[in-house]
GUMIKE-778055 format. One line per 5 residues: number of its first residue (from 1); their letters; for each residue x, y, z of C-alpha. Coordinates in pm, 1 decimal, decimal comma, padded with zeros to 6 digits. Example, Ala and Ser with C-alpha at 12.3 -4.5 7.8 and 13.67 -1.06 7.14 Angstrom:
BEGIN
1) as) 01230,0 -00450,0 00780,0 | 01367,0 -00106,0 00714,0
END
This chain:
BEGIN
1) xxxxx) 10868,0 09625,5 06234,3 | 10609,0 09704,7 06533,1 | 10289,8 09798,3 06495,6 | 10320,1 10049,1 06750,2 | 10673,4 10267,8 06879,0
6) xxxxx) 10671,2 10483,1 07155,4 | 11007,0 10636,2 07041,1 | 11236,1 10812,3 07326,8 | 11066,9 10729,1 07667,2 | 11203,5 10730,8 08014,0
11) xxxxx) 11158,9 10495,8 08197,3 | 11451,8 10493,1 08451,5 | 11615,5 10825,4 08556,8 | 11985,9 10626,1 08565,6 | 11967,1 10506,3 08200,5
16) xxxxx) 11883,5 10595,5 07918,1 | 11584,7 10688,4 07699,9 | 11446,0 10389,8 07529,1 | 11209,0 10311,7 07258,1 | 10889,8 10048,2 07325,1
21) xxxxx) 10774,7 09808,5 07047,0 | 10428,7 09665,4 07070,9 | 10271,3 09398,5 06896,0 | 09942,4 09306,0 06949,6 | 09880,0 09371,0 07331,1
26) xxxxx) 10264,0 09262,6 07455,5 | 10589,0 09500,6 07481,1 | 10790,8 09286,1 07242,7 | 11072,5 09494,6 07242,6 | 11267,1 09773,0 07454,2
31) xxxxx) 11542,4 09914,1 07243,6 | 11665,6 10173,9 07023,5 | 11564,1 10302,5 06632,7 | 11293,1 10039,2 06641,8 | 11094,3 10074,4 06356,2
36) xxxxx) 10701,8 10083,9 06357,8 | 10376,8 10106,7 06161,7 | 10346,7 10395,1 06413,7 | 10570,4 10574,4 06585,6 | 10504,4 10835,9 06813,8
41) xxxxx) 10822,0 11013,4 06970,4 | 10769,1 11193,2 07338,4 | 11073,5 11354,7 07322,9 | 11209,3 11205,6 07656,5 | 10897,6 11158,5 07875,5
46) xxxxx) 10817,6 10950,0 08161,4 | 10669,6 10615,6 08125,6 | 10507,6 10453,0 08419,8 | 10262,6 10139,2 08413,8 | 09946,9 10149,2 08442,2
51) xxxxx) 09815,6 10353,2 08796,5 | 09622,2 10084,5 09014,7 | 09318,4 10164,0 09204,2 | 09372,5 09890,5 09464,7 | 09036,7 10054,4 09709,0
56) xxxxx) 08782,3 10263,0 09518,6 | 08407,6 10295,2 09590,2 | 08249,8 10409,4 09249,6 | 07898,3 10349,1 09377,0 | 07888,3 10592,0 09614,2
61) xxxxx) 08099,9 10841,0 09421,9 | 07965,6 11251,5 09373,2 | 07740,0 11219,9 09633,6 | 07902,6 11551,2 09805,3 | 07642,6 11776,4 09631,1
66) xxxxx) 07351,7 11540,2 09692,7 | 07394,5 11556,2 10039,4 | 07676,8 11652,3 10234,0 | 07858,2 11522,0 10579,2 | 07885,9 11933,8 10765,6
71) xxxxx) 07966,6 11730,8 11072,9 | 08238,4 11552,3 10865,2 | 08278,4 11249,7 11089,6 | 08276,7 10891,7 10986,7 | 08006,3 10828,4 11152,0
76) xxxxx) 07818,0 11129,6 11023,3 | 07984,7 10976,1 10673,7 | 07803,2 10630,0 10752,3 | 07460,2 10756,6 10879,3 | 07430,6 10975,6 10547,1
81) xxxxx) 07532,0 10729,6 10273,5 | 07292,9 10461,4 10425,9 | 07001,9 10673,5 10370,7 | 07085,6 10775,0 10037,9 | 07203,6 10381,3 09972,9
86) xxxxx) 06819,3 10308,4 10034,7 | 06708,4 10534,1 09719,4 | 06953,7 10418,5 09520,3 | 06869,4 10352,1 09158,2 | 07095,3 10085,2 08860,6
91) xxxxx) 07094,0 10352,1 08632,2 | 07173,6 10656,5 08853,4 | 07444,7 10432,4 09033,0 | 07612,3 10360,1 08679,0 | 07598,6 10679,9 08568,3
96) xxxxx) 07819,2 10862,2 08841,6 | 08005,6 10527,1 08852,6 | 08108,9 10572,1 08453,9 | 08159,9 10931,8 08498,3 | 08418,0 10896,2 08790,9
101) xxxxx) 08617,2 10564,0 08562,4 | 08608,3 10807,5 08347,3 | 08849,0 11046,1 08514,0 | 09067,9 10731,7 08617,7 | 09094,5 10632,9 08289,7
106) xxxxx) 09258,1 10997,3 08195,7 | 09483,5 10998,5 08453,1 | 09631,0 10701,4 08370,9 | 09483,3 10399,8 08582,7 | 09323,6 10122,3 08412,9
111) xxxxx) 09346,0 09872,3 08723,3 | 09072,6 09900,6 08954,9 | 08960,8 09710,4 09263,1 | 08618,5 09863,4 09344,5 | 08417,8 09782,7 09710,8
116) xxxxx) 08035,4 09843,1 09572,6 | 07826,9 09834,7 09934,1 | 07656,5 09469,4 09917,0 | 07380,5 09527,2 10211,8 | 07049,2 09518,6 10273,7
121) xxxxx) 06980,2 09903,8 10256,1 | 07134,7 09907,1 09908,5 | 07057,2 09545,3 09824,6 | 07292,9 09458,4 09481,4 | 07190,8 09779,9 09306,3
126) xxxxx) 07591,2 09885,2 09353,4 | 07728,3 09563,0 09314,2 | 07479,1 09542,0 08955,3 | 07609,3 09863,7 08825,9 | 07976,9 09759,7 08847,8
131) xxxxx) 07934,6 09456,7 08659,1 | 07792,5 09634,0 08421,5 | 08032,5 09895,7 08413,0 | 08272,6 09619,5 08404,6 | 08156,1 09504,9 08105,0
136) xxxxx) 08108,1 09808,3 07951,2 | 08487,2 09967,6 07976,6 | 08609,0 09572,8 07941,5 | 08853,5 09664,7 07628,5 | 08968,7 10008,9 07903,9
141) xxxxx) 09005,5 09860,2 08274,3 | 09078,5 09530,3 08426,6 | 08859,4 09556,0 08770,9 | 08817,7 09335,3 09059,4 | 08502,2 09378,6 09236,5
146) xxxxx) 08439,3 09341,6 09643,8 | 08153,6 09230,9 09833,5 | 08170,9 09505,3 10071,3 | 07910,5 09439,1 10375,2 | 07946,8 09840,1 10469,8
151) xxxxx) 07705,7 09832,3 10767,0 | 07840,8 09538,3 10956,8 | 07677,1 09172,0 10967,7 | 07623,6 09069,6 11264,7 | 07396,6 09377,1 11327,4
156) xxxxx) 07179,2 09408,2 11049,2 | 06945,7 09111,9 10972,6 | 07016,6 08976,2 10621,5 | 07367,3 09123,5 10560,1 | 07521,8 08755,5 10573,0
161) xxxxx) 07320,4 08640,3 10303,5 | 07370,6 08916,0 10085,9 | 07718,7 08911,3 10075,7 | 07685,3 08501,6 09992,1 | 07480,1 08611,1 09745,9
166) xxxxx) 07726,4 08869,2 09572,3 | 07990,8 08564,7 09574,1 | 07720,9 08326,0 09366,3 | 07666,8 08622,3 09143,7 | 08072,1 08662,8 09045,4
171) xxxxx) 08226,8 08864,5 09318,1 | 08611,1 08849,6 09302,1 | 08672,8 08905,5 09661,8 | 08488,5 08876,1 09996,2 | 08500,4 09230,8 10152,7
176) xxxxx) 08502,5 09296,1 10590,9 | 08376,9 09639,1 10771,5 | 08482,2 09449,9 11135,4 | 08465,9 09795,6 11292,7 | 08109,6 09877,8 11208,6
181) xxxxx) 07979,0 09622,2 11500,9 | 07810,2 09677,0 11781,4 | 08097,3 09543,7 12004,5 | 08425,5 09357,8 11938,8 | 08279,5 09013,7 12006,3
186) xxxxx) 08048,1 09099,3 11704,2 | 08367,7 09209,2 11538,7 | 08530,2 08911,0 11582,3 | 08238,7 08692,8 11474,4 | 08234,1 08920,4 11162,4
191) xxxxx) 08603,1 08844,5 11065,5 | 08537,2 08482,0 11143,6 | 08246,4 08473,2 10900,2 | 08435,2 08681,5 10610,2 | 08680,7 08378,3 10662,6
196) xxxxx) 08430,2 08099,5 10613,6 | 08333,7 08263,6 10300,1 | 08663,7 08355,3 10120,7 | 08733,2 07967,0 10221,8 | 08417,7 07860,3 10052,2
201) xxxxx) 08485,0 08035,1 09718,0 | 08812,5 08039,4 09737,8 | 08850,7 08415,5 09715,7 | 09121,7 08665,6 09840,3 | 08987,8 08879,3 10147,6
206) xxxxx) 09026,7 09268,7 10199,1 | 08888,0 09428,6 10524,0 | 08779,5 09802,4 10572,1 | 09003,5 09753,0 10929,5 | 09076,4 09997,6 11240,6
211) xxxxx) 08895,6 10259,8 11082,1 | 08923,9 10516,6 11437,2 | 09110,0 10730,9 11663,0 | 08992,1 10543,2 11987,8 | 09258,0 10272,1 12030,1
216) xxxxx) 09097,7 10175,3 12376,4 | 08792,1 10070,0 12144,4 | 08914,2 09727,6 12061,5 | 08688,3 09737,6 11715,7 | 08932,8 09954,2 11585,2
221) xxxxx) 09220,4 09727,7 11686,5 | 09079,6 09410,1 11523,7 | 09372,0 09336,0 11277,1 | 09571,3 09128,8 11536,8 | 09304,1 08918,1 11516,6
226) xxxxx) 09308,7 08959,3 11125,8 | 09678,3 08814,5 11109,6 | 09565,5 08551,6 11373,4 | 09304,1 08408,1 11126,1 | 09501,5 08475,3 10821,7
231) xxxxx) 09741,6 08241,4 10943,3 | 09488,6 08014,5 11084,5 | 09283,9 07918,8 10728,8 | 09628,9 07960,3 10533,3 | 09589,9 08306,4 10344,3
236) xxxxx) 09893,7 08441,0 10385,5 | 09934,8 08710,6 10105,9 | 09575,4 08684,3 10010,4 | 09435,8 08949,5 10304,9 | 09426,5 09335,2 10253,2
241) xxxxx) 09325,9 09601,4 10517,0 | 09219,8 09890,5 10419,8 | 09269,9 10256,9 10621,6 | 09431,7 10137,9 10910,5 | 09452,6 10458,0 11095,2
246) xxxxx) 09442,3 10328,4 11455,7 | 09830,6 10221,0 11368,6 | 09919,8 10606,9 11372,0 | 09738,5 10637,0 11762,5 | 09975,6 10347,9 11907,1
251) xxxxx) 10227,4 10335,2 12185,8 | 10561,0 10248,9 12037,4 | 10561,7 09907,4 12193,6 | 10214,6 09785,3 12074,9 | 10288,1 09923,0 11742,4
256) xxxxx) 10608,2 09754,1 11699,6 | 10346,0 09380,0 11783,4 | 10059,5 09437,1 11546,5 | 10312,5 09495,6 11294,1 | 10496,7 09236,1 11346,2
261) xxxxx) 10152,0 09001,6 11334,4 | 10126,5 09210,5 11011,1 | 10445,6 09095,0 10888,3 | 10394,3 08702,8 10962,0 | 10081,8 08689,2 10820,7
266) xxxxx) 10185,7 08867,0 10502,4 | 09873,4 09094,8 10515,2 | 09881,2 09387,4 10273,4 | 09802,9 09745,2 10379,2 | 09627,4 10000,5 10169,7
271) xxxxx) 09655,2 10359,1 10351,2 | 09404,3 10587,3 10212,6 | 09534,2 10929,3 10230,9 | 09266,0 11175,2 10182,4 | 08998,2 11003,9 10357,6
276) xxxxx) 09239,4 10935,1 10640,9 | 09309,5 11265,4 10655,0 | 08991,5 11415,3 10609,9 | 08790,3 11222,3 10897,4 | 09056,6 11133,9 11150,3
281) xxxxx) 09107,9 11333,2 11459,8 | 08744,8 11507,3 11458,1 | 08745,5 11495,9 11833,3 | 09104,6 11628,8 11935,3 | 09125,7 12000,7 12045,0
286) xxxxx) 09499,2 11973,2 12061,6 | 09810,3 11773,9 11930,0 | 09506,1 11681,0 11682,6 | 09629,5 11339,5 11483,4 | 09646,8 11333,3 11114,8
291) xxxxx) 09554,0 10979,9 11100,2 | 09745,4 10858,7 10791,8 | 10009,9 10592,8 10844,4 | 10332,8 10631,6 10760,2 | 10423,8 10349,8 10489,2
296) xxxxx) 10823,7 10347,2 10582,6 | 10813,5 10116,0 10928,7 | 10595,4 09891,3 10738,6 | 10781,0 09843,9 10444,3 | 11036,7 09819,1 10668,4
301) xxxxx) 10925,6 09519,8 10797,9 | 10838,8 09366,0 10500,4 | 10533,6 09419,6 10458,0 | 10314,4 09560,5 10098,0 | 10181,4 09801,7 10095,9
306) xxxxx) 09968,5 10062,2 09883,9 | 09776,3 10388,3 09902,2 | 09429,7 10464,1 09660,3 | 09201,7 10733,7 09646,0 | 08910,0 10531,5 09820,5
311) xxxxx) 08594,2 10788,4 09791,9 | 08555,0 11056,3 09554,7 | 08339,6 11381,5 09633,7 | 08084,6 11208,5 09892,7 | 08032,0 11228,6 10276,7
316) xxxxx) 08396,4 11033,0 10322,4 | 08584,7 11230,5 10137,9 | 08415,5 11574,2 09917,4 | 08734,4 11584,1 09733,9 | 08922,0 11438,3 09462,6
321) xxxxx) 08900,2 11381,1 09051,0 | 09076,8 11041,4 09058,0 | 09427,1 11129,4 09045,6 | 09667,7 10912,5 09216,6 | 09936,7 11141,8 09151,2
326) xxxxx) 09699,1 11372,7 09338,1 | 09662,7 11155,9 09628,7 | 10034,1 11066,7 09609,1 | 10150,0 11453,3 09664,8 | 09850,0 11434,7 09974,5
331) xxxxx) 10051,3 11167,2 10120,3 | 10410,2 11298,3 10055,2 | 10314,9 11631,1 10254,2 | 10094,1 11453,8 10527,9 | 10361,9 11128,1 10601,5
336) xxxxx) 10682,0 11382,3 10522,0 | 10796,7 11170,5 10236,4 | 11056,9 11425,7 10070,8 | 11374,8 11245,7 09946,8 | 11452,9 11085,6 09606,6
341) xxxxx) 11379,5 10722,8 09714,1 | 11044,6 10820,4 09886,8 | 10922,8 10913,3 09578,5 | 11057,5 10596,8 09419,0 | 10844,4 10426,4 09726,8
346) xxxxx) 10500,8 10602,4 09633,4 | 10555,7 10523,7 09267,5 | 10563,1 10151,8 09365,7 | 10259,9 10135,1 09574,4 | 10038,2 10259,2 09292,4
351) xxxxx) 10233,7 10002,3 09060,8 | 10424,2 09679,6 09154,9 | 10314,7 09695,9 09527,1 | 09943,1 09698,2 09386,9 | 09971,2 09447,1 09181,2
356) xxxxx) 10098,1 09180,0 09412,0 | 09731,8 09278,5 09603,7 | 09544,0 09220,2 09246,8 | 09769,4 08910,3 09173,0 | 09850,7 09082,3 08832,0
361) xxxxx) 10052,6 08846,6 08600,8 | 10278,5 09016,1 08314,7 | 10240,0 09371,8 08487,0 | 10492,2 09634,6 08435,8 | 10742,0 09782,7 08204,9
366) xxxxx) 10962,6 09522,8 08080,6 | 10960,5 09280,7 07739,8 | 10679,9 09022,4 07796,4 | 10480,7 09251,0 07991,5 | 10100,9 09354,3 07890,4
371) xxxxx) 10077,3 09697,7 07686,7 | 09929,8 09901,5 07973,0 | 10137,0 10200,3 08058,5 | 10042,8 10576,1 08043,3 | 10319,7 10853,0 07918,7
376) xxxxx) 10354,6 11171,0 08158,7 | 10458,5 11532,4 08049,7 | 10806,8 11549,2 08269,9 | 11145,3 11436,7 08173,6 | 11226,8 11265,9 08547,6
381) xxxxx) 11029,8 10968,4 08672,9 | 11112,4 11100,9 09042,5 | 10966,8 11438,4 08948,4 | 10593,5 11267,0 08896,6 | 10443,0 11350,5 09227,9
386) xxxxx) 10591,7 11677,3 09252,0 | 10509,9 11789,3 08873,5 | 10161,6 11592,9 08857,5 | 10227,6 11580,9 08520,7 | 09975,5 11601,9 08213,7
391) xxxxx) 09873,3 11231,5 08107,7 | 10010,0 11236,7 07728,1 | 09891,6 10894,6 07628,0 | 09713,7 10617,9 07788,1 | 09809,8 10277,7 07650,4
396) xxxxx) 09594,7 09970,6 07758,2 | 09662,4 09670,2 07580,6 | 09835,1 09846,9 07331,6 | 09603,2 10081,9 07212,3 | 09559,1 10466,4 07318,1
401) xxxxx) 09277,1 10476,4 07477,6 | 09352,5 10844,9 07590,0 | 09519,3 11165,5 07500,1 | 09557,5 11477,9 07649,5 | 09412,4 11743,9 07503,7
406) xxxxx) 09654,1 11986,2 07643,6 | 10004,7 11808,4 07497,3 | 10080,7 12100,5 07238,3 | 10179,6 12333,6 07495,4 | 10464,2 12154,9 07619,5
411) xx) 10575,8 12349,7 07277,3 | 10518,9 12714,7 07417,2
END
């Protein structure tokens, strides 16, 4: 006898449907006619685990209507949410912050690793807010939080010590912006400091890296030197770059080296669709670049990688409700991801591939694993990105922590 049965799930589109006994906060059991306190029977739905939110900015989310970017360039993105960084408020920043974990929470992710900006134009108000929010939704997410120095350091007096300051204060991971220096020297002096630091604390690193279309620039080419110093202090499979767009602007040959460095330096890469999409290739009047890397060569090569929604509704990005099946279908259009074990591939970047970039222990759908999984309104697990599915039940923990509203009209 469980306490809780979810009774006739799908889990695997070759086998068969299976029943999941919880006890406590564990799957204890994946069988058939398991018996429960409570049983709930989906009628052959898709289970997935828990969605993960491996690059999010909360802080700076539903800032679209506030003021918007009409130029919609990054740097027009920058400029803007550094003046509004300087009014920010604890209160104001938690309150659009709970309102967007809100909408993650209902479409099934309970994993989050958030990048509040840690700088001296928005001091630790961001950085505050998701501790607090943190704590707050403790028993609904598990969230890692970034010290994210957005404006650079070597350029901006004070920036260093603020970001030592948000790893005294409990940060879980020193954050990088190399590109957002005045020159690549400065870049490189940037990456070596991140280094120090993560050494210091002993904390995984994840860069905001080759953020550009300008491949000539070598700020937006800095993650050879990434892999160089990865390899250097020993963090192999600790370092995650973020965006990465400059990899879709290389010559074959170059492209075929950085990945490689990539590869030996078992750095993870976290494509961010929408964003990528939205602010890359401002400046081309023809043959204009979509900007997005395409995950197969890399995962070719062995390397892990991810995608996330990164901002929602602000000068970045003035789209988005927190869907990763959302920013999934973005990325099967935009990358041409169309056959059976494509969709397979996206499922596992915002699932298993995550969670070797969170370090998540006892992840996943299997006996032994932690209760966190969310039931989807569609019969085929490779149908998820094309169906975007209703969120039935959220499970963290093993508890429902969400339902859809909208579940009794799967009836009509």
């Amino acid at each position: 006898m469980y306490e809780l049965v979810f009774r006739n799930a799908r889990i695997d589109d070759e086998t068969e449907t299976v029943d999941i006994g919880i006890n406590g906060s564990v799957i204890e059991k994946l069988g058939s006619n398991l018996e429960g306190k409570r049983v709930i029977d989906v009628d052959g739905d898709v289970a997935v685990p828990s969605f993960i939110e491996s690059h999010i900015h909360l802080d700076k989310a539903l800032l679209e209507r506030v003021r918007p970017n009409t130029e919609g360039t990054l740097a027009g993105a920058i400029r803007i949410t550094g003046e509004l960084k300087k009014g920010f408020r604890f209160e104001e920043v938690l309150q659009r912050s709970r309102q967007v974990l809100e909408m993650l929470i209902a479409s099934g992710t309970t994993y989050l690793r958030v990048h509040p900006d840690t700088d001296p134009l928005g001091g630790l108000t961001g950085f505050r807010a998701m501790m607090e929010l943190r704590r707050l939704y403790s028993d609904a997410v598990d969230m890692q939080i970034v010290a994210f120095p957005q404006e650079g350091i070597i350029k901006l007096p004070g920036a260093y010590e603020i970001l030592e300051e948000t790893m005294k204060l409990g940060a879980d991971v020193v954050g990088g912006c190399p590109y957002n220096e005045n020159s690549y020297e400065d870049t490189k002096k940037h990456i070596d400091l991140v280094f120090e630091l993560a050494r210091k604390y002993d904390k995984d690193l994840d860069f905001h890296a080759d953020f550009g279309d300008n491949v000539e620039d070598m700020r937006y080419r800095a993650v050879d030197y990434i892999a160089e110093k990865t390899i250097e202090y020993g963090f192999q499979g600790r370092v995650t770059v973020g965006h990465m767009t400059s990899l879709s602007s290389l010559d074959p040959d170059t492209f075929a080296k950085t990945i490689s460095n990539i590869s030996r330096a078992r750095i993870n890469v976290v494509p961010l669709p929408a964003t990528d999409l939205y602010l890359s290739g401002r400046g081309d009047r023809y043959r204009v670049r979509r900007g997005v890397v395409n995950p197969v060569p890399l995962i070719e090569a062995g390397i892990n990688v991810a995608f996330s929604s990164n901002n929602i509704r602000n000068a970045f990005t003035p789209f988005g409700k927190g869907d990763l099946l959302h920013i999934g279908s973005i990325y099967e259009h935009v990358a041409q991801l169309g056959s059976l074990s494509n969709q397979k591939m996206l499922l596992d970047m915002i699932t298993k591939n995550a969670a070797k970039i969170l370090h998540l222990e006892r992840y996943g759908l299997n006996e032994g694993c932690v209760a966190d999984f969310t039931i989807l309104a569609t019969k085929r697990v490779s149908d998820i990105f094309l169906d975007i599915p209703v969120r039935r039940f959220v499970v963290k923990r093993g508890r429902v922590i969400y339902r859809s509203e909208l579940v009794e009209m799967k009836n009509f």
